[in-house]
C-alpha positions as CSV (number, residue, x, y, z in Angstrom):
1,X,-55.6,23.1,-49.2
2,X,-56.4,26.6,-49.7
3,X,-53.9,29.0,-49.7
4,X,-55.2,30.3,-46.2
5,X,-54.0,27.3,-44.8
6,X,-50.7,26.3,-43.9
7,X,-49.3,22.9,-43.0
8,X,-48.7,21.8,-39.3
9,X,-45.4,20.3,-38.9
10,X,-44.3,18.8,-35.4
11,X,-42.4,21.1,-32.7
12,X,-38.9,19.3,-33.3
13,X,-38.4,21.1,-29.8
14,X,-40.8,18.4,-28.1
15,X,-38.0,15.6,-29.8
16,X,-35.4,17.2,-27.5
17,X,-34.0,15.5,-24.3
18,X,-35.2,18.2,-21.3
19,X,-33.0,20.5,-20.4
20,X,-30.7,19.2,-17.5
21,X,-29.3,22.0,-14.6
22,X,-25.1,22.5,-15.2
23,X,-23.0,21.5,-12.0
24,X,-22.8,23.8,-9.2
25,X,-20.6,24.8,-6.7
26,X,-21.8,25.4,-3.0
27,X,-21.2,29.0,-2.3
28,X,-20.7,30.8,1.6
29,X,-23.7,30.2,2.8
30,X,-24.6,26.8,0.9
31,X,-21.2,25.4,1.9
32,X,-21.1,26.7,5.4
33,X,-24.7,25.1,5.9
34,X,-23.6,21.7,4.6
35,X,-20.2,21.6,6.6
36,X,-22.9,22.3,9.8
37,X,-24.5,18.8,8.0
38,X,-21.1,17.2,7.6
39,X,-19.9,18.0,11.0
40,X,-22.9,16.9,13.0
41,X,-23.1,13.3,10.6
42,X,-19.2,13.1,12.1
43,X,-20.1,13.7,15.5
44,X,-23.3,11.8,15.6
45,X,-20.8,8.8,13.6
46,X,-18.5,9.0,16.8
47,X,-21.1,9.2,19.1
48,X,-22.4,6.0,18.5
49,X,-19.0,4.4,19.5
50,X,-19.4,6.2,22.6
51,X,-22.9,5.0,22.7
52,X,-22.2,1.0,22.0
53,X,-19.1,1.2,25.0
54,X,-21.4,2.6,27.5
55,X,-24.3,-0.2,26.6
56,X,-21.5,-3.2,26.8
57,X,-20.6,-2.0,30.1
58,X,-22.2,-3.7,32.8
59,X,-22.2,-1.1,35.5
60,X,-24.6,1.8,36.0
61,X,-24.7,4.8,34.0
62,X,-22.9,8.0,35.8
63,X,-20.3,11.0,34.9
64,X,-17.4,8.5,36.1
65,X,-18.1,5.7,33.4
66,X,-19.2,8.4,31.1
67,X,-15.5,10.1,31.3
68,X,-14.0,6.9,31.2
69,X,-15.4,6.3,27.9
70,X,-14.2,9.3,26.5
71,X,-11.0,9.0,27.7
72,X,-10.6,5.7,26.7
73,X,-7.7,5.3,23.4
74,X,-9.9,2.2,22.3
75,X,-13.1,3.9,22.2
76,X,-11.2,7.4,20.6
77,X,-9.8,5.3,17.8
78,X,-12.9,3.4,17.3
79,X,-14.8,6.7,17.3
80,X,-12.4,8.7,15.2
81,X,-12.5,5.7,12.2
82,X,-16.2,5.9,12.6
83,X,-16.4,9.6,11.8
84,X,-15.2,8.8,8.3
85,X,-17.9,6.7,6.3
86,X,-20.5,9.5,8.5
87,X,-18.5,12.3,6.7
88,X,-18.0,11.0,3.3
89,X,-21.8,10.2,3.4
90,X,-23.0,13.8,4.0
91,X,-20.0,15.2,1.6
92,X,-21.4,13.0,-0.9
93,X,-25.3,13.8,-0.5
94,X,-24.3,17.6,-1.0
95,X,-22.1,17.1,-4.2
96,X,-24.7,15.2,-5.6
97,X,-27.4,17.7,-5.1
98,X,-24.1,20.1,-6.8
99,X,-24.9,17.5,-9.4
100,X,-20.7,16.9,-9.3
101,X,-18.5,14.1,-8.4
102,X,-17.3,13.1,-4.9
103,X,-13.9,13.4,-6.3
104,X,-14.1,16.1,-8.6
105,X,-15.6,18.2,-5.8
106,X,-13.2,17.3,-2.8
107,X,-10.2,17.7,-5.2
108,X,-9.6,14.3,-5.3
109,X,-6.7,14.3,-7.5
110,X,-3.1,13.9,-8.0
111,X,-0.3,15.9,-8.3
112,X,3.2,16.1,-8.9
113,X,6.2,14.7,-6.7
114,X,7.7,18.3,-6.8
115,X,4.3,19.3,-4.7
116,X,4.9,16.4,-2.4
117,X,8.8,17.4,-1.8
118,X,7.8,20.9,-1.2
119,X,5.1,20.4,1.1
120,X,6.9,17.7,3.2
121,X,10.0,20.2,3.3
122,X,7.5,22.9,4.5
123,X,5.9,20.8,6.9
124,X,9.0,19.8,8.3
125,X,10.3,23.1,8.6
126,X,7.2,24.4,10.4
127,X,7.1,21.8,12.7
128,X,10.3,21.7,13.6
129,X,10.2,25.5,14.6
130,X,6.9,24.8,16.5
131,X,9.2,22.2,18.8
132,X,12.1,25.2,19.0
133,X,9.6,27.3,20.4
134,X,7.8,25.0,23.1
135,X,11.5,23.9,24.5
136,X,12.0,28.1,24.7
137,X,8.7,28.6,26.8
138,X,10.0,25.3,28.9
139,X,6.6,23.4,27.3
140,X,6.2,19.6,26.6
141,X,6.4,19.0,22.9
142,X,3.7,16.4,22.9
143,X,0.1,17.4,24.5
144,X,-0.9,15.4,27.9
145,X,-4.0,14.3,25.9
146,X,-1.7,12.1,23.1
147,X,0.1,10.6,26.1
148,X,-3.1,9.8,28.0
149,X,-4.8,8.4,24.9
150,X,-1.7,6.4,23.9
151,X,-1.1,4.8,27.2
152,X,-4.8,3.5,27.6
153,X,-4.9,2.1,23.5
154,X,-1.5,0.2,24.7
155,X,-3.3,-0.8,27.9
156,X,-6.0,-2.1,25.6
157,X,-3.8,-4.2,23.3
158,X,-5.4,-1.6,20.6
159,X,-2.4,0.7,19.9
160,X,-2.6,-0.7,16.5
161,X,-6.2,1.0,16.1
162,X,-5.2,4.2,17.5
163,X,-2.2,4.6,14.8
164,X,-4.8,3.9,11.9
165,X,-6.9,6.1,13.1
166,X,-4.4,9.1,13.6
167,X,-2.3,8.6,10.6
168,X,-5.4,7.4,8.4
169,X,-9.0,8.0,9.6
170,X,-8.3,11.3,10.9
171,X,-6.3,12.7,8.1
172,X,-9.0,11.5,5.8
173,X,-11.7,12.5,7.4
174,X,-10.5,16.2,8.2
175,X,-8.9,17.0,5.0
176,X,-12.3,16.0,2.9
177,X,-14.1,17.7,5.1
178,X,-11.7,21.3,5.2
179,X,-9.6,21.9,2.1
180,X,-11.8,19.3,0.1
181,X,-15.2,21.0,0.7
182,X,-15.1,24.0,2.8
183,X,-12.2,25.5,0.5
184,X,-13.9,24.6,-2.8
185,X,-17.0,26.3,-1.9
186,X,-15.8,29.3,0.2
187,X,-12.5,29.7,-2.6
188,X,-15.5,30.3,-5.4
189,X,-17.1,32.7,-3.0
190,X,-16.7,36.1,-2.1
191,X,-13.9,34.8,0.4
192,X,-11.6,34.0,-3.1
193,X,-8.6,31.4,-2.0
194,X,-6.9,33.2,0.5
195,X,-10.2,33.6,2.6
196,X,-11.0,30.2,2.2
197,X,-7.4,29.3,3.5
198,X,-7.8,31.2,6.8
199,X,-11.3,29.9,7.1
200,X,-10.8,26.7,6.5
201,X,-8.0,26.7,8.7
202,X,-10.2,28.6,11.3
203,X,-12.6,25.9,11.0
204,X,-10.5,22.8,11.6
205,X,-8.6,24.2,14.5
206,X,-11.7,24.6,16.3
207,X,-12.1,20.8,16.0
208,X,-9.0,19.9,18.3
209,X,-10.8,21.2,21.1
210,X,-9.1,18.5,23.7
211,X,-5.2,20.9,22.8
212,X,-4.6,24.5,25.0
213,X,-4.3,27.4,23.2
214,X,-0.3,26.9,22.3
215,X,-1.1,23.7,20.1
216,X,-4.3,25.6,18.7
217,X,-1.7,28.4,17.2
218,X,0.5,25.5,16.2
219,X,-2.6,23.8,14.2
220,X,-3.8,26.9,13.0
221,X,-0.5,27.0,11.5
222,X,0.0,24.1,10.1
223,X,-3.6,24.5,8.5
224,X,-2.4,27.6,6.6
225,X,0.1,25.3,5.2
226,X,-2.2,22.7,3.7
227,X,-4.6,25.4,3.1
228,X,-2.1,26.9,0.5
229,X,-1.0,23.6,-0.9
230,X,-4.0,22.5,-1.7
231,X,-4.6,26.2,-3.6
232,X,-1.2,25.5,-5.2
233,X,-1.9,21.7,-6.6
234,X,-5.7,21.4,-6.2
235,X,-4.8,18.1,-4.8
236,X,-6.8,17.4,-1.7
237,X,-4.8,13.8,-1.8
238,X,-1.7,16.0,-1.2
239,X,-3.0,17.9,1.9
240,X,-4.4,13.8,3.6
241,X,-0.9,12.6,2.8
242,X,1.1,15.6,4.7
243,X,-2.0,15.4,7.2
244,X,-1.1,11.8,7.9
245,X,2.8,12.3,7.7
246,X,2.2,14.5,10.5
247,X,-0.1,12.8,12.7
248,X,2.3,9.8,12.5
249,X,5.6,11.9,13.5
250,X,3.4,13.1,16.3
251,X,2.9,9.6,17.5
252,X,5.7,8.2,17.1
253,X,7.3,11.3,19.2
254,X,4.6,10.1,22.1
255,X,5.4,6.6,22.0
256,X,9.1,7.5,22.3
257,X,8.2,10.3,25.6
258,X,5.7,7.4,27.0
259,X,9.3,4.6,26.4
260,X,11.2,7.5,28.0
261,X,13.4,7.4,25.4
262,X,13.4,11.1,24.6
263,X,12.0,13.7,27.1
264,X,8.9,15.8,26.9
């Protein structure tokens, strides 16, 4: 070999793995744009309830049969439990393409009971001013559309599906989809936590669009509430569990207006 020459040794770069992309958080735009995709999979999820009750019916199709199927507690329960696996699948599409857990994304973690206390407390508290005020303005404390819904589930022999759907399927489905992803992407975005709170909160009031404006304040509320516990224990478990806890007082305060046991 003459001195000219020089050996050729492999590129040990060509014996490395390729270089994988890091894990990624959906920003504003990126998060707002997949809660558009989460929030139509939900609807779309419900719909098809809606759908399968008008094609079991033997009668023709008009606005009558049409309200009646939206009105109806079997086919809202039904509809509401099918809104979960439709969520959870487009949540779970975008944190994969974040190449990140389901869980790890959503907050899908535990905290401490001193969270739990605190939060339950807070809720309670809330709430319980929420019902001072409605008995000042002379209003029902429980919204004509939980006693309507209640009544026709019980009718159905299906009041058993309604609760699992309030106190579970709802709770579940509407916490992963508002402080699990919305507040994860739009906390790590210009918006920081406390934008992502209000947001967020913004956001899933706008989905109870069957309440007047008195029970949107009261949700908006209430959303602040979980908003800030989930920033205070990055649990997203903690927010479903005081989601459910409330959901379930609230039906347990119809079903005791519909017995007449308390008044409205």
């Amino acid at each position: 070999m003459s001195a000219l020459e020089t050996p050729i040794t492999p590129d040990a770069s060509s014996d490395l793995p390729p270089a994988t992309k890091p894990p990624r958080v959906w920003k504003f735009w990126g998060t707002s744009l997949w809660g558009l995709f989460a929030f139509a999979a939900m609807f779309v999820g419900q719909l098809t309830v809606v759908a399968y009750y008008l094609l079991i019916k033997d009668a023709p199709l008009d606005a009558t049969l049409l309200i009646k199927a939206m009105s109806s507690g079997t086919t809202i329960a039904a509809s509401v439990l099918m809104g979960l696996p439709a969520v959870c699948l487009a949540l779970w599409l975008a944190t994969r393409m974040a190449r990140q857990s389901f869980a790890d994304y959503l907050g899908l973690r535990g905290t401490s009971w001193k969270n739990y206390v605190i939060g339950t407390v807070a809720l309670i508290v809330l709430v319980g001013a929420w019902e001072l005020v409605a008995k000042g303005m002379g209003r029902d404390s429980a919204p004509t559309f939980m006693l309507e819904v209640l009544k026709s589930a019980r009718a159905d022999g299906a009041l058993w599906l309604l609760v699992i759907a309030f106190c579970v399927g709802a709770p579940m489905t509407e916490e992963f989809f508002a402080r699990g992803f919305l507040y994860r992407g739009w906390s790590e975005s210009f918006l920081r936590p406390f934008g992502a709170i209000v947001a967020s909160s913004l956001v899933w009031t706008a989905m109870h669009l069957q309440y007047d404006w008195f029970f949107f304040v009261e949700i908006f509320t209430i959303g602040l509430l979980f908003g800030y516990m989930r920033y205070r224990s990055h649990s997203t478990w903690l927010t479903i569990f005081l989601h459910g806890l409330n959901n379930l007082a609230a039906t347990v305060q119809t079903l005791l207006i519909a017995n007449g046991v308390i008044s409205p």
